[in-house]
N, C-alpha and C positions, 0 to 999 in steps of 0.2 A: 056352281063352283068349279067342276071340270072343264067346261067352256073356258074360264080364264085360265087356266092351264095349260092349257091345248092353245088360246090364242097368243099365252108367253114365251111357252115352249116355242111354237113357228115365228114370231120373232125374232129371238135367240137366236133359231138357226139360220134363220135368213139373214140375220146380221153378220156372225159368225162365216156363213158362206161368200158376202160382200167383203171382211176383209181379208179372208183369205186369196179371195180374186186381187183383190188389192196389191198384198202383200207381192204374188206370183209376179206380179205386171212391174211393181217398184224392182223387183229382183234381174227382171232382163233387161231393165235400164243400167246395168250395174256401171261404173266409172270407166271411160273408153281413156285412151291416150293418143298421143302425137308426138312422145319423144321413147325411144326404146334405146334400153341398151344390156346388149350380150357378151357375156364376157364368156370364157372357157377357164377352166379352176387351174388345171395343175399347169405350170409354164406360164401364164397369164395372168393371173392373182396372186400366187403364192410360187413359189421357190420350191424344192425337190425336200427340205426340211420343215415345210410350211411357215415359212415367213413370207410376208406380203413384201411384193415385189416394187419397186420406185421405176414406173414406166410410164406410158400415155394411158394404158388402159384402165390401170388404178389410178390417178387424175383426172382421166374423164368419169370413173364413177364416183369419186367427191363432186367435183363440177355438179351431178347429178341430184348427189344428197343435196346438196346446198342450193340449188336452183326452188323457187318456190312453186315451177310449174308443175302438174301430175306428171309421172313416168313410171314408166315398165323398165324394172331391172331383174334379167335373166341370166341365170348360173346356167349355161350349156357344157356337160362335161362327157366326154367321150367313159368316162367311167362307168362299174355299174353300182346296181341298186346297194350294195353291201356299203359305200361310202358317202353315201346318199346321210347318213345321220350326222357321219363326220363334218361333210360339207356345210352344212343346215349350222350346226351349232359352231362351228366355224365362223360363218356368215354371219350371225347373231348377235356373237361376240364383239369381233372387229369393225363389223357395220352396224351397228344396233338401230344408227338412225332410220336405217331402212325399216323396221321393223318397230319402231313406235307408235302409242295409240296414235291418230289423227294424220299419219305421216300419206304426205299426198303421193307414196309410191305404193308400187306393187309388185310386192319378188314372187319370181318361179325358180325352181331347180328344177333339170332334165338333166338324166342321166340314161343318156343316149344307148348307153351298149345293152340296155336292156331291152331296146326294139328289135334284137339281133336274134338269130333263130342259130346261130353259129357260136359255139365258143370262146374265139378269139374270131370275132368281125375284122375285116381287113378295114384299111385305113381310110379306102374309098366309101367301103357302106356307113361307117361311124360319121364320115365326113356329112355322107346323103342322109343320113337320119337327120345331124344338125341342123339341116336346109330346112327337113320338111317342121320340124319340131318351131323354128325359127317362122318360117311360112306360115304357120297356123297360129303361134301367137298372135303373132303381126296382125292376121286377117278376125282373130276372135276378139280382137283388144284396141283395135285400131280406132279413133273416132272418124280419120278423114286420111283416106291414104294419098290423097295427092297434097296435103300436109305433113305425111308420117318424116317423121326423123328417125334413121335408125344410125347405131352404132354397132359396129359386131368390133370384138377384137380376140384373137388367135394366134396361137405360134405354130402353127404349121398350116404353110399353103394352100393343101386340100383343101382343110376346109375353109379359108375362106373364098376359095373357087367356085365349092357347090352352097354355097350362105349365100355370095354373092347371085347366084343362078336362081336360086327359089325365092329371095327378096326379088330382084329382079321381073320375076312372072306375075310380081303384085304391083309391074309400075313405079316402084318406090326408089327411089335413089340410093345408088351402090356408094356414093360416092364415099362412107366414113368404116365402109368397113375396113379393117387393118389389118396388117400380122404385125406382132410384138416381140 
Protein backbone atom coordinates (compact mmCIF):
# COMPACT_ATOMS: atom_id res chain seq x y z
CA UNK A 1 0.00 0.00 0.00
CA UNK A 2 3.06 2.54 0.52
CA UNK A 3 4.53 1.40 -2.84
CA UNK A 4 1.46 3.25 -4.49
CA UNK A 5 2.08 6.20 -2.52
CA UNK A 6 5.40 6.70 -3.23
CA UNK A 7 4.76 5.62 -7.01
CA UNK A 8 1.65 8.65 -6.88
CA UNK A 9 3.45 10.80 -4.94
CA UNK A 10 6.71 10.80 -7.79
CA UNK A 11 4.18 11.25 -10.28
CA UNK A 12 2.64 14.15 -9.04
CA UNK A 13 5.87 15.73 -8.76
CA UNK A 14 7.17 14.79 -11.89
CA UNK A 15 4.26 16.29 -13.45
CA UNK A 16 4.00 19.26 -11.49
CA UNK A 17 7.83 19.81 -12.32
CA UNK A 18 6.87 19.44 -16.24
CA UNK A 19 4.46 22.21 -16.01
CA UNK A 20 6.31 24.35 -14.24
CA UNK A 21 9.08 23.94 -16.84
CA UNK A 22 6.35 24.70 -19.20
CA UNK A 23 4.83 27.39 -17.81
CA UNK A 24 8.86 29.25 -17.37
CA UNK A 25 9.30 28.53 -21.24
CA UNK A 26 5.59 30.01 -22.29
CA UNK A 27 6.62 33.06 -20.10
CA UNK A 28 9.81 34.14 -22.07
CA UNK A 29 7.91 33.75 -25.26
CA UNK A 30 6.00 36.73 -23.84
CA UNK A 31 4.29 39.13 -26.91
CA UNK A 32 7.12 41.02 -28.82
CA UNK A 33 6.12 44.15 -30.99
CA UNK A 34 6.99 46.09 -34.21
CA UNK A 35 5.19 49.39 -33.54
CA UNK A 36 6.30 51.53 -30.42
CA UNK A 37 5.36 54.54 -29.29
CA UNK A 38 6.72 57.21 -26.69
CA UNK A 39 5.26 60.01 -25.69
CA UNK A 40 6.67 62.49 -22.58
CA UNK A 41 3.55 63.60 -20.10
CA UNK A 42 3.89 67.02 -19.17
CA UNK A 43 3.92 69.53 -22.49
CA UNK A 44 3.14 66.51 -24.75
CA UNK A 45 -0.02 64.78 -23.52
CA UNK A 46 -1.35 67.15 -21.27
CA UNK A 47 -1.18 70.99 -20.78
CA UNK A 48 0.32 72.70 -17.43
CA UNK A 49 -3.54 72.16 -15.82
CA UNK A 50 -3.71 68.67 -17.07
CA UNK A 51 -5.90 68.73 -19.98
CA UNK A 52 -4.98 66.66 -22.83
CA UNK A 53 -3.50 68.51 -25.54
CA UNK A 54 -4.89 68.47 -29.57
CA UNK A 55 -1.46 67.81 -31.27
CA UNK A 56 0.26 65.04 -33.60
CA UNK A 57 1.43 63.28 -30.53
CA UNK A 58 -2.02 62.65 -29.10
CA UNK A 59 -3.39 61.66 -32.70
CA UNK A 60 -0.71 59.48 -33.28
CA UNK A 61 -1.62 57.69 -29.95
CA UNK A 62 -5.53 57.23 -31.05
CA UNK A 63 -4.11 56.10 -34.47
CA UNK A 64 -2.37 53.49 -32.11
CA UNK A 65 -5.40 52.46 -29.84
CA UNK A 66 -7.38 52.07 -32.99
CA UNK A 67 -4.97 50.27 -35.03
CA UNK A 68 -5.79 46.41 -34.62
CA UNK A 69 -1.90 45.53 -34.74
CA UNK A 70 0.09 44.73 -31.22
CA UNK A 71 2.04 47.86 -29.90
CA UNK A 72 4.19 49.19 -27.10
CA UNK A 73 2.85 52.48 -25.69
CA UNK A 74 5.32 54.32 -23.26
CA UNK A 75 4.77 57.20 -20.90
CA UNK A 76 8.56 58.58 -20.64
CA UNK A 77 8.42 61.54 -18.20
CA UNK A 78 11.49 63.54 -17.04
CA UNK A 79 9.39 63.42 -13.68
CA UNK A 80 10.02 61.52 -10.50
CA UNK A 81 8.68 58.55 -8.80
CA UNK A 82 6.07 60.74 -6.43
CA UNK A 83 3.94 61.42 -9.71
CA UNK A 84 4.26 58.27 -10.96
CA UNK A 85 0.50 57.38 -9.43
CA UNK A 86 -0.84 60.62 -10.73
CA UNK A 87 0.31 59.77 -14.27
CA UNK A 88 -0.93 55.92 -14.14
CA UNK A 89 -4.33 56.86 -13.07
CA UNK A 90 -4.33 59.67 -15.42
CA UNK A 91 -3.54 57.31 -18.23
CA UNK A 92 -6.21 55.01 -17.17
CA UNK A 93 -8.75 57.26 -17.27
CA UNK A 94 -8.40 59.09 -20.43
CA UNK A 95 -6.99 56.13 -22.37
CA UNK A 96 -8.65 53.26 -20.81
CA UNK A 97 -8.46 51.51 -24.24
CA UNK A 98 -5.05 50.81 -23.56
CA UNK A 99 -5.63 49.16 -20.58
CA UNK A 100 -8.46 46.66 -21.45
CA UNK A 101 -8.72 42.84 -20.88
CA UNK A 102 -7.52 41.54 -24.33
CA UNK A 103 -6.24 44.89 -25.71
CA UNK A 104 -3.28 43.98 -28.17
CA UNK A 105 -1.21 46.91 -26.32
CA UNK A 106 1.36 47.20 -23.83
CA UNK A 107 1.99 50.40 -21.52
CA UNK A 108 5.03 51.30 -19.42
CA UNK A 109 5.50 54.51 -17.34
CA UNK A 110 9.39 55.60 -16.71
CA UNK A 111 9.80 58.20 -14.76
CA UNK A 112 13.23 59.07 -15.56
CA UNK A 113 14.44 61.58 -12.78
CA UNK A 114 14.44 58.72 -10.60
CA UNK A 115 17.80 57.11 -12.42
CA UNK A 116 19.37 60.36 -11.15
CA UNK A 117 21.86 60.20 -8.18
CA UNK A 118 21.37 64.35 -8.30
CA UNK A 119 18.53 66.19 -7.00
CA UNK A 120 17.56 68.44 -9.61
CA UNK A 121 19.40 66.25 -12.77
CA UNK A 122 20.21 68.70 -15.36
CA UNK A 123 18.43 68.58 -18.64
CA UNK A 124 21.20 66.66 -20.43
CA UNK A 125 21.18 63.63 -18.09
CA UNK A 126 17.08 63.50 -17.84
CA UNK A 127 17.39 63.67 -21.61
CA UNK A 128 20.24 60.57 -21.52
CA UNK A 129 18.22 58.54 -19.19
CA UNK A 130 15.12 58.81 -21.74
CA UNK A 131 17.47 57.25 -24.53
CA UNK A 132 18.75 54.50 -22.51
CA UNK A 133 15.23 53.79 -20.86
CA UNK A 134 13.69 54.00 -24.63
CA UNK A 135 16.81 51.72 -25.88
CA UNK A 136 16.04 48.96 -23.68
CA UNK A 137 12.56 48.81 -24.26
CA UNK A 138 12.92 48.81 -27.71
CA UNK A 139 15.77 46.04 -27.51
CA UNK A 140 13.59 43.88 -24.59
CA UNK A 141 10.23 44.13 -26.65
CA UNK A 142 11.20 44.27 -30.08
CA UNK A 143 10.08 41.24 -32.39
CA UNK A 144 12.22 42.27 -35.48
CA UNK A 145 14.24 45.46 -35.30
CA UNK A 146 14.93 45.91 -38.75
CA UNK A 147 10.95 46.05 -38.77
CA UNK A 148 10.70 48.13 -35.55
CA UNK A 149 8.46 51.28 -35.97
CA UNK A 150 9.17 53.58 -33.45
CA UNK A 151 7.56 56.90 -32.48
CA UNK A 152 8.90 59.26 -29.83
CA UNK A 153 7.27 62.60 -29.39
CA UNK A 154 8.63 65.58 -27.08
CA UNK A 155 8.81 69.22 -26.44
CA UNK A 156 12.15 69.92 -25.82
CA UNK A 157 14.93 69.27 -28.23
CA UNK A 158 17.32 67.49 -26.01
CA UNK A 159 15.62 64.96 -25.70
CA UNK A 160 14.74 64.15 -28.81
CA UNK A 161 18.65 64.52 -29.77
CA UNK A 162 19.62 61.79 -27.28
CA UNK A 163 16.11 59.39 -28.16
CA UNK A 164 17.05 59.81 -31.33
CA UNK A 165 20.93 58.72 -30.61
CA UNK A 166 20.09 55.44 -28.48
CA UNK A 167 17.32 54.40 -30.99
CA UNK A 168 19.65 54.91 -33.55
CA UNK A 169 22.66 52.43 -32.02
CA UNK A 170 19.57 49.76 -32.48
CA UNK A 171 19.72 50.46 -36.37
CA UNK A 172 16.19 51.39 -36.14
CA UNK A 173 14.87 54.36 -37.98
CA UNK A 174 14.86 57.88 -36.42
CA UNK A 175 12.73 59.02 -38.88
CA UNK A 176 9.19 59.74 -36.70
CA UNK A 177 10.73 60.94 -33.78
CA UNK A 178 9.29 64.62 -33.26
CA UNK A 179 9.19 67.61 -31.03
CA UNK A 180 5.65 68.93 -30.34
Amino acid sequence: MKKLNLDRFLKESVRAHINESKKKESDKKATKFNKFIFLDYHDTLVDEVGEILDNAAVNMLYDFIEDPEPCFVGVITAAGSDLRGIIEDFMQNEFYEIFEKGSNMKFKLETVKDYSDEDVPSEYELAASKGRVIKNIISNNCEDLQQCLVYFYDDKQTNIDEVSKSVDELNVSIENINIV
